[in-house]
N, CA, C and O of each residue as an XYZ file, in Angstrom:
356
protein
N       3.251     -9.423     26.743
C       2.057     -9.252     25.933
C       2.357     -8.309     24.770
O       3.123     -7.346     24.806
N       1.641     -8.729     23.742
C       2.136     -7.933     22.353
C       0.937     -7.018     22.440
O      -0.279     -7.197     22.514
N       2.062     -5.552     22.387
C       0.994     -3.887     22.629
C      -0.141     -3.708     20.668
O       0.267     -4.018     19.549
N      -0.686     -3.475     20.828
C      -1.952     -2.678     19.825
C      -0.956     -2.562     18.823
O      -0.893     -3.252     17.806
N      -0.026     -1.478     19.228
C       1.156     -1.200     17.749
C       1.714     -2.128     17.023
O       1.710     -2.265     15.800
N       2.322     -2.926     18.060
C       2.999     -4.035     17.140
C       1.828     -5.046     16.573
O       2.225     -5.640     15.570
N       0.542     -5.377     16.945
C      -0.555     -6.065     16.140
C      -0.508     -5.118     14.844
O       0.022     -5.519     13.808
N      -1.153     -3.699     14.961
C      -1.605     -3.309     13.755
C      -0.353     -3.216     12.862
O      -0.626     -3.454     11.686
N       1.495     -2.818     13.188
C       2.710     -3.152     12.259
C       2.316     -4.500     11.890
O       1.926     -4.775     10.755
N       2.411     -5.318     12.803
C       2.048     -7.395     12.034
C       1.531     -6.869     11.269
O       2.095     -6.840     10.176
N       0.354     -6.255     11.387
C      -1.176     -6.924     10.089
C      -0.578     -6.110      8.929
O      -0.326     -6.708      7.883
N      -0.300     -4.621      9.045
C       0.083     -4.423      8.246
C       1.674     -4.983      7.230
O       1.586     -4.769      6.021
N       2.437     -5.363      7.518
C       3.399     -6.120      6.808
C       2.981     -7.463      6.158
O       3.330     -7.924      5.072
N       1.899     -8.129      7.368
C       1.290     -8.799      6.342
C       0.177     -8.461      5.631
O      -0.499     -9.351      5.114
N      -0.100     -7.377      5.531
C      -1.301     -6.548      4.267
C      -0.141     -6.979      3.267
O      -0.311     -7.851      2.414
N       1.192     -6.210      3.470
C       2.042     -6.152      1.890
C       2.699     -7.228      1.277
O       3.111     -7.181      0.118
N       2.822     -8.330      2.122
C       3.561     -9.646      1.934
C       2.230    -10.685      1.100
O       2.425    -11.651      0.362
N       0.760    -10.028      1.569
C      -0.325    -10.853      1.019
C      -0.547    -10.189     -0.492
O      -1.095    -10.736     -1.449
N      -0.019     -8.980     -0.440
C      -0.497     -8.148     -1.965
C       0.904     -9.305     -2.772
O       0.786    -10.155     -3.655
N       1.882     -8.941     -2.157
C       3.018     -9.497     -2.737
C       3.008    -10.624     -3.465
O       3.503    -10.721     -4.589
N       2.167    -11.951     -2.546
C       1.702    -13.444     -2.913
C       0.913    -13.155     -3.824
O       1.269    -13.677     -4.880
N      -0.233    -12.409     -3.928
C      -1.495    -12.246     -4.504
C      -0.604    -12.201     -6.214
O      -0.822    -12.982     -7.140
N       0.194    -11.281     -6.207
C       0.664    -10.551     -7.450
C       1.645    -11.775     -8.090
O       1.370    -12.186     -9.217
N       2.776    -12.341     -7.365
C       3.104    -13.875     -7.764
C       2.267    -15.042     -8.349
O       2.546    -15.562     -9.430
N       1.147    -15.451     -7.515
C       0.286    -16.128     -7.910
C      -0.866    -15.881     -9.223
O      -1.750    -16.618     -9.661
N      -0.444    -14.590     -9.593
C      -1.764    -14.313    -10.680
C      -2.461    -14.071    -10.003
O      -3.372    -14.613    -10.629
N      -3.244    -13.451     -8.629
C      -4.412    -13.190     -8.260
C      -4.727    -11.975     -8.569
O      -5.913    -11.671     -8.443
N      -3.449    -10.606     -9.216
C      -4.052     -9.499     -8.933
C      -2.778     -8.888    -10.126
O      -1.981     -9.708    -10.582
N      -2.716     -7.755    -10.450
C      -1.972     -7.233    -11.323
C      -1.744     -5.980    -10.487
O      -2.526     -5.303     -9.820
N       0.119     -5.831    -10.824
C       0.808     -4.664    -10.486
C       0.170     -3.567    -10.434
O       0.174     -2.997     -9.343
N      -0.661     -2.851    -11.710
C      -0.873     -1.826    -12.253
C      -2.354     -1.958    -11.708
O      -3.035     -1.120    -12.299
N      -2.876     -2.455    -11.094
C      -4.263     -2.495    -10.680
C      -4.675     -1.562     -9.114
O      -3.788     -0.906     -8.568
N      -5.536     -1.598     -8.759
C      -6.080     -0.877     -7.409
C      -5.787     -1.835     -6.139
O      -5.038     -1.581     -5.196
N      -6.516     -2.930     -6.336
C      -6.226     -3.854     -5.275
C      -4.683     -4.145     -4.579
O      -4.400     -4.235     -3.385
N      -3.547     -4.289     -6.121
C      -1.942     -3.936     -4.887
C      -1.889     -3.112     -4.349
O      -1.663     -3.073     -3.139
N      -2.160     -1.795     -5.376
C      -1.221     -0.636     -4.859
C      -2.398     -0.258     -3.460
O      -1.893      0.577     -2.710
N      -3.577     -0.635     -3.083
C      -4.315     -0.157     -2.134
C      -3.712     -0.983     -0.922
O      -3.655     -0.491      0.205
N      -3.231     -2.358     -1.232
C      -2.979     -3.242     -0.079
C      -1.340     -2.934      0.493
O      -0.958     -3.343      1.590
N      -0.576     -2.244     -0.335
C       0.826     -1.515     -0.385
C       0.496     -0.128      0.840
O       0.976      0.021      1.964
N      -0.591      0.818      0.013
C      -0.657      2.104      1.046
C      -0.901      1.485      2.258
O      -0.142      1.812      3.171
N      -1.898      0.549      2.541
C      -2.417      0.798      3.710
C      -1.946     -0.630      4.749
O      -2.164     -0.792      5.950
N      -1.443     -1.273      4.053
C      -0.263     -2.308      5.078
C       0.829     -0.839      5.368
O       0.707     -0.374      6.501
N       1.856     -0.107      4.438
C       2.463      0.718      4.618
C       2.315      2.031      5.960
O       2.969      2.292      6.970
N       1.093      2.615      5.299
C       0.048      3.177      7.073
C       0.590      2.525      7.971
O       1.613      2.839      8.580
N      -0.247      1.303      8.149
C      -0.170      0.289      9.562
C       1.225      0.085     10.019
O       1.530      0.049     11.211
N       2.217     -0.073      8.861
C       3.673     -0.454     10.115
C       3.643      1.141     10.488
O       3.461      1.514     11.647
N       3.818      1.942      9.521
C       3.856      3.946     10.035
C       3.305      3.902     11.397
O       4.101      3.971     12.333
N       1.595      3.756     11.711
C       1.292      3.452     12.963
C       2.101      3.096     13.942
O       2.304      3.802     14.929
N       2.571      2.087     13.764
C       3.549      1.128     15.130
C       4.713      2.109     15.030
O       4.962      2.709     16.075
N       5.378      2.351     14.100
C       6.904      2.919     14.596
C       6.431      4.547     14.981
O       7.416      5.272     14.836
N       5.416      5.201     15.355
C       5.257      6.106     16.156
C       5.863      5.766     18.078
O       6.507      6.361     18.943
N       5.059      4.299     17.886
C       5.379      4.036     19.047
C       6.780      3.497     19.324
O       7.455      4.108     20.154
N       7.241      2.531     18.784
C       8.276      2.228     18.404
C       9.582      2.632     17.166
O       9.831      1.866     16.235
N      10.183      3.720     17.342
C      10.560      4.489     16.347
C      12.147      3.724     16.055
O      13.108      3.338     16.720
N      11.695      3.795     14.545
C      13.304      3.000     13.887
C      13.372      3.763     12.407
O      12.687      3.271     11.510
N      14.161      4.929     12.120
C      14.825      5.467     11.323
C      14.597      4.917      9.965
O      13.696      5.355      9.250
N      15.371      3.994      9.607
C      15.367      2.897      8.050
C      14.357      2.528      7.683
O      14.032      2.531      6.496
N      13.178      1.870      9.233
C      11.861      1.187      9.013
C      10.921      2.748      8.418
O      10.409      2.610      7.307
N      10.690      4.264      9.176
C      10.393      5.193      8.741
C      10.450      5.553      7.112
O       9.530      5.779      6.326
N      12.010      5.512      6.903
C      12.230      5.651      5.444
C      11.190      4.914      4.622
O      10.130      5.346      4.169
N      11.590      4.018      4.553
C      10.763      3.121      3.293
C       9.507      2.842      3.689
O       8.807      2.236      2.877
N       9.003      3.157      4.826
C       7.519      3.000      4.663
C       6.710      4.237      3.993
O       5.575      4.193      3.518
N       7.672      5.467      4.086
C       7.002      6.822      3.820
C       7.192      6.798      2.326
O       6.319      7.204      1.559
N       8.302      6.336      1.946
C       8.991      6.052      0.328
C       7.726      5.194     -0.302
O       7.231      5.488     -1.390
N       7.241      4.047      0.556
C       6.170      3.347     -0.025
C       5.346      3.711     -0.232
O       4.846      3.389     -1.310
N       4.643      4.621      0.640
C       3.362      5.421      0.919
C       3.449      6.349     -0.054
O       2.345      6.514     -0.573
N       4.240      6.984     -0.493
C       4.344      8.125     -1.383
C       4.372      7.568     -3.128
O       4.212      8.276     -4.122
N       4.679      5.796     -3.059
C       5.077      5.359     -4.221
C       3.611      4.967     -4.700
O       3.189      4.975     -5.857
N       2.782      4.541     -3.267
C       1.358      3.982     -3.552
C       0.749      5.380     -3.993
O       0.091      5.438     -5.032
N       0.892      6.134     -3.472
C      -0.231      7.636     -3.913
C       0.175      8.016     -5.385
O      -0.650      8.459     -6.184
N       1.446      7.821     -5.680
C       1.209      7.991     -7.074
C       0.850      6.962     -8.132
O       0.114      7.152     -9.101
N       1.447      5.907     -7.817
C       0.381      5.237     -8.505
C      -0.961      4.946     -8.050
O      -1.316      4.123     -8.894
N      -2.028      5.108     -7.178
C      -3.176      5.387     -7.280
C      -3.411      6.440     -7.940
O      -4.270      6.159     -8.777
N      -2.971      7.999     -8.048
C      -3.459      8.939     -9.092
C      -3.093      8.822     -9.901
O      -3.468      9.722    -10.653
N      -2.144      7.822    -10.584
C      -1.755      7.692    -12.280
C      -3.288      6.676    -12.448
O      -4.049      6.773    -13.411
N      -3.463      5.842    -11.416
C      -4.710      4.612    -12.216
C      -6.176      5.926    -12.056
O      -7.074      6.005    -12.894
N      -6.096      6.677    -11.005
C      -7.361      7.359    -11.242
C      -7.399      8.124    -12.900
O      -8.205      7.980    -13.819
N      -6.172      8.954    -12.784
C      -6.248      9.536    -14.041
C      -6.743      8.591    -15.454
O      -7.706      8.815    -16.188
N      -5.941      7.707    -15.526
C      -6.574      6.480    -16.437
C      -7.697      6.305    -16.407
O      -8.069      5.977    -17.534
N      -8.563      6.344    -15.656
C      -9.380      5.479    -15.329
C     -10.553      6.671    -15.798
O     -11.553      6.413    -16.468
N     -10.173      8.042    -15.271
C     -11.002      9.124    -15.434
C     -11.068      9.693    -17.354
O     -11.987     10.059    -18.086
N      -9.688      9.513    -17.530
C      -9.383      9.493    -19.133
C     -10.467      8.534    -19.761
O     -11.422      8.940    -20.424
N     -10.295      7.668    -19.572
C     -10.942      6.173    -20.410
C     -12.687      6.769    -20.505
O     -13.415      6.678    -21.494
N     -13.054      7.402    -19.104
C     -14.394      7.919    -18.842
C     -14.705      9.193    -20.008
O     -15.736      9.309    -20.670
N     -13.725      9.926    -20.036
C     -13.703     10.967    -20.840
C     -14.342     10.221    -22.597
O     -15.429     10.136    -23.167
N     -12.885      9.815    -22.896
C     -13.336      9.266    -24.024
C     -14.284      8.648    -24.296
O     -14.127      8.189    -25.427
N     -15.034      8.421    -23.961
C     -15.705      7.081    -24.005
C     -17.282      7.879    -24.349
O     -18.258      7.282    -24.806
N     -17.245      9.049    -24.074
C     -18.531     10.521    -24.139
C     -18.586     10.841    -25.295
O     -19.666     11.219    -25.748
N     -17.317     10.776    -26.193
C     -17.893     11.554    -27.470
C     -18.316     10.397    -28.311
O     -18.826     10.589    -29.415
């Protein structure tokens, strides 16, 4: 029987494999909220599982990802908060 961890790692890898399609197909743009949100938090979800199941390499690059999504979410907030700024005077 497949344990809780390895469901929520699945869903999450396929959170990032669906941002991945999404971004191929034209459904969504690199620089937008919707990848980089479906990147952090597929990324989370495998993090989740390899608590239980711990693999070194898989650790690396999910934390590398996680750290790649947080900055680009605060580069689009900043944008986004800029654009707000200007937009006052």
């Amino acid at each position: 029987m497949t344990s809780i961890p390895d469901i929520v790692g699945l869903v999450g890898a396929a959170t990032i494999l669906f941002a991945y399609l999404l971004l191929q197909i034209g459904r969504t743009d690199s620089n937008g909220f919707l990848y980089t949100i479906m990147n952090l938090v597929g990324s989370a979800m495998i993090l989740f599982s390899l608590v239980f199941d711990f693999n070194l390499p898989s650790l690396f690059i999910e934390v590398a990802w996680i750290a790649i999504s947080l900055i680009a979410i605060v580069r689009l907030l900043r944008r986004r908060f800029q654009g707000r700024c200007n937009h006052k005077d």
